[in-house]
N, C-alpha and C positions, 0 to 999 in steps of 0.2 A: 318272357317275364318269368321269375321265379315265382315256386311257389307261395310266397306272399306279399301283399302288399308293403311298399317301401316304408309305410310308416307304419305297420305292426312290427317291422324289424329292431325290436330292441337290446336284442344280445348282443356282445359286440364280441367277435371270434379272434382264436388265439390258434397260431398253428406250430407247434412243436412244443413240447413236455421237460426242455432240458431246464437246465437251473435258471438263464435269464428268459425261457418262455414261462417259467411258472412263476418267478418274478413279477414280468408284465401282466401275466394273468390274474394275481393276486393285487397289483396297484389297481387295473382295471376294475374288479370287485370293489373296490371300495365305492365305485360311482355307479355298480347296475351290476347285471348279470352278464356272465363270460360263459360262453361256448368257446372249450378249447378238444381239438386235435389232438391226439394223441396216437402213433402211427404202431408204438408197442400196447399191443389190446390188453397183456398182463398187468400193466402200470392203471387200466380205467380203473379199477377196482382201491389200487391206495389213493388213488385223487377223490372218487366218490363214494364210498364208505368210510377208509379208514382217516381222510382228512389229512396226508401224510403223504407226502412224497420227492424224493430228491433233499431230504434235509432241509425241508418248508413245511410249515405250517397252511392246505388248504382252506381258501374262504369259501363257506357257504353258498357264497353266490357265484362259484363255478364250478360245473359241468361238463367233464369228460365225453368224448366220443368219440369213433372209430371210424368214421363217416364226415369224410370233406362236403361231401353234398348237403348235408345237414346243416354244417358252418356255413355256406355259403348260401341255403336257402333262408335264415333265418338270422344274418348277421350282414349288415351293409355293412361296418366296417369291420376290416380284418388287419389282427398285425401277425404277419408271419415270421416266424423265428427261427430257422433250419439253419445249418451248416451252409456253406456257399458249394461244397459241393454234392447238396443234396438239393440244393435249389429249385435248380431247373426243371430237375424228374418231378418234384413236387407240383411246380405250374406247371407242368402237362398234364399232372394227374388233379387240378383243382378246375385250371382253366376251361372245362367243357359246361362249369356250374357257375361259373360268373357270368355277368352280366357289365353292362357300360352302367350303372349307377355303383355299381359296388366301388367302395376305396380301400387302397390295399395301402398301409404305412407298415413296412419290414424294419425290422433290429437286426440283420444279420453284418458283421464288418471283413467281408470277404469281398474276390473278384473271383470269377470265371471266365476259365480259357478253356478252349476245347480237345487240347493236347493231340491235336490231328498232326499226320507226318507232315512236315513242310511247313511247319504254320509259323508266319510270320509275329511276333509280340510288337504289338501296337497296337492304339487306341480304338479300330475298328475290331480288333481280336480278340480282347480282352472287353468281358464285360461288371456292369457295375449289377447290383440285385434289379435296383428300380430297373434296370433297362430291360432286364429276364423277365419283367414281368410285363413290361407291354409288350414285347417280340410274344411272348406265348401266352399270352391273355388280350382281350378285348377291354381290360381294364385299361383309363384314362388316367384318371385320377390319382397317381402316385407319392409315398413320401417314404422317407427311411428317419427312426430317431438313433440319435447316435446322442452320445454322453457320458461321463465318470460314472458308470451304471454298472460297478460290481453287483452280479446278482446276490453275493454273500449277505452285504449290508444293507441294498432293499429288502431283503426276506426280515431281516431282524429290525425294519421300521426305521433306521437311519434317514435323516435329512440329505435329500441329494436332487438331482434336477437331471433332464435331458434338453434336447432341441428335437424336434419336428421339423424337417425340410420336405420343401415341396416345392411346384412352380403353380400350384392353386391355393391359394386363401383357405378353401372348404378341407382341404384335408390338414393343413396345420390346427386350423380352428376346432376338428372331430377331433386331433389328436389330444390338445390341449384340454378339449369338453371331458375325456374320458380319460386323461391319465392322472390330470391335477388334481393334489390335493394339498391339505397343509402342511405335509410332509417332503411334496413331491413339484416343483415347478416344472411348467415345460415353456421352452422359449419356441420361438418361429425363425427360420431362415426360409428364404425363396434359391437358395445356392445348393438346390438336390447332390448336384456331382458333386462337388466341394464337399459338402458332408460328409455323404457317402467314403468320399477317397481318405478324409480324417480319420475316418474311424477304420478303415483298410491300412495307411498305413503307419499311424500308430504302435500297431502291434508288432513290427518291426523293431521298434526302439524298444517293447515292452521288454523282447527278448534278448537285448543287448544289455538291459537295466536288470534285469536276472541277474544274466550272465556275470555283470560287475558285482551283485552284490554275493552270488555264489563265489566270486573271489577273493570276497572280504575286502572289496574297496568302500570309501569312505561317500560321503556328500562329495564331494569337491570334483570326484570324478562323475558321479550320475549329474552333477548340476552341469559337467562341461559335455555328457554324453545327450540331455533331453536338450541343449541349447541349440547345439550345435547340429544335431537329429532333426530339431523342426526346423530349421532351415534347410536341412536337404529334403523334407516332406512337402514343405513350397516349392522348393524347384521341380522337382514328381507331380507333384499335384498339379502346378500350374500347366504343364506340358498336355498333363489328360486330361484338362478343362475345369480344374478348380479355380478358388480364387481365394485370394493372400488371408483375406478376412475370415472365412469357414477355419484356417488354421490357427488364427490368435483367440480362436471363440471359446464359446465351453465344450462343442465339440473335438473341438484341436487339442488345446492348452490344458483345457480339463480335462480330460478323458490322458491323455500323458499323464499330467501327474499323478493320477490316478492309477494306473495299469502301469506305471516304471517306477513303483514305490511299495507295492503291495503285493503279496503272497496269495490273495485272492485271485489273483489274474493269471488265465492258465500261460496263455505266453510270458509272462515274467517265471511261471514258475518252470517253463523248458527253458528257458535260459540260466536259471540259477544250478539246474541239477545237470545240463551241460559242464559247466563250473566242476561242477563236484565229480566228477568226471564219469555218468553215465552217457549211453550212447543213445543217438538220436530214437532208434529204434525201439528201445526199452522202454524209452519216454513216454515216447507215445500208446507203444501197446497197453500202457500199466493206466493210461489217459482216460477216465469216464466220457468225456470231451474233446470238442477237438481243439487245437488250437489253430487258429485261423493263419495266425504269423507265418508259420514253419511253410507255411505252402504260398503268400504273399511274398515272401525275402524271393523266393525263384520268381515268381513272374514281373518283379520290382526291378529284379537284377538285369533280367531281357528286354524290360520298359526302357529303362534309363540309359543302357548300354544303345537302343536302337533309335531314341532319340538323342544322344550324344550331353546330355546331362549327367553330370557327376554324384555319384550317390556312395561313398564310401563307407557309411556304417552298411549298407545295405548288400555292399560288396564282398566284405568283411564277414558278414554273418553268413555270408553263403560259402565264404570258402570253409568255416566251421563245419557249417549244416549239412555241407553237401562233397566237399572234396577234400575234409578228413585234419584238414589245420587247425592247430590248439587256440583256444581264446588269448591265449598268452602271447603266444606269437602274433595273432591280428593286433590286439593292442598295441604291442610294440609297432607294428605298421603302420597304423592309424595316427602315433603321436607322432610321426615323421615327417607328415605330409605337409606338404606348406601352404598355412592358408594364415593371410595376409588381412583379411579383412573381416570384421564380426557381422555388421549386417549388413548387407548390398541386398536386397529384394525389394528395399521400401523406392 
């Protein structure tokens, strides 16, 4: 048993400082006190004195610390918020101070592979957050929210929503206890994987929706690139255990229009300055963040190609990303292909 009892636990913990953990951390304060993580000890000090940090305005009612054991002695529910692949290191270095009452609901929209020599890409090798966290925790209780959840426009009080998925009632229901407010809806799914794979691969198209609009195309072509995108995100999805409905939801359909329309979204914005013809590398290093995308399009490309699913934007972006082909030249490939039919999945 942790150091206190479950029902003195009233902080609810936050784990990672980047723009959508401080985000969460700050919707969270609206409803109680937040114990948040923080892994750069330089950054406690603008979170708790100066009120400031990452281009957010800090609430009062949270609290910096250097110390997982702390968050996890004094916070039954936890949303963790790291990079996907800083993940895992994180639950090794959390999971010795949980506990089977603790619930853990993550924001992160990544996969983890383990890029070992040999390694086969499929569904047993390829993992989703929830599943990293019961393989290296003892935690049960799992959820992820996924949503149209620019951290720009929560930070500046915008009306927007998420979804809470889970395969327990008790952890949509915490979610929704502590994130809702009258600014902020949170809906329930029981379709964890599904979720989860929306908002993984999404970010896909975020970067193809860049990329069109760094080339100065119009509506007519993002409307025929998200249409046409989420239905190759059904056919991905459904193969690695989603379901048709996680993708027509607000995490699907929202969170697209969202992040393939906006300058706020770091994948839309490696796609747009692709366009403008810098190189992947520049991109990234110049990047506060990461973008989730740019390392999804490769594991997307070895999914789909091993299950024999056809994913052509996703093929496309790789041969940009990774072997050097102009976006000009994939578009032109892309509208060549022949597809006969708008929707076949229903």
């Amino acid at each position: 048993m942790g150091s206190k009892n479950i029902s003195e636990m009233t902080a609810v913990g936050v784990i990672g400082a980047g723009s959508f953990g401080l985000a969460v951390a700050n919707l969270l304060a609206e409803n109680g006190e937040v114990l948040l993580y923080v892994r750069n000890k330089e950054i406690i000090p603008k979170i708790n004195e100066d009120r400031y940090c990452n281009k957010q305005e800090i609430s009062e009612n949270i609290r910096a610390t250097g110390d997982l054991k702390e968050v996890a002695d004094n916070c039954r529910v936890i949303f963790p918020v790291v990079p996907s692949v800083n993940f895992r290191d994180m639950m090794r270095d959390l999971a010795p101070h949980l506990y089977p009452y603790h619930i853990l609901i993550h924001g992160t929209k990544g996969l983890d592979f383990p890029y070992k020599d040999n390694m086969v890409y499929n569904r047993e090798s390829v993992r989703t957050m929830s599943e990293i966290i019961r393989e290296e925790s003892c935690v049960v209780r799992v959820g992820c929210l996924a949503g149209p959840n620019l951290a720009r426009e929560l930070a500046e009080k915008q009306p927007a929503a998420t979804v809470v998925a889970s395969h327990f009632d008790e952890v949509i229901d915490a979610g929704q206890k502590h994130l809702r407010s009258d600014r902020f809806q949170v809906y329930g799914s029981s379709d964890l994987i599904g979720v989860e794979l929306t908002g993984v691969l999404k970010n896909v198209l975020a970067i193809a929706s860049g990329a069109l609009s760094g080339l100065g195309y119009g509506e007519n072509a993002k409307g025929l690139l998200i249409s046409r995108g989420l239905v190759e995100m059904i056919y991905v999805g459904k193969v690695l255990g989603g379901n048709t409905e996680a993708f027509v939801g607000l995490a699907g359909v929202g969170d697209i229009v969202a992040t393939c329309t906006s300058k706020l979204s770091r994948n839309f914005t490696v796609g747009y300055r692709l366009a403008q013809g810098e190189s992947l590398e520049d991109i990234i290093e110049s990047m506060d963040e990461v973008a989730e995308g740019v390392k999804t399009v490769k594991i997307v490309k070895r999914l789909s190609e091993h299950y024999g699913v056809r994913a052509p934007i996703t093929e496309a972006l790789y041969k940009v990303l990774y072997e050097g082909v102009t976006i000009q030249e994939v578009i032109r490939l892309l509208m060549k292909l022949p597809m006969n039919a708008d929707i076949d999945f229903l």
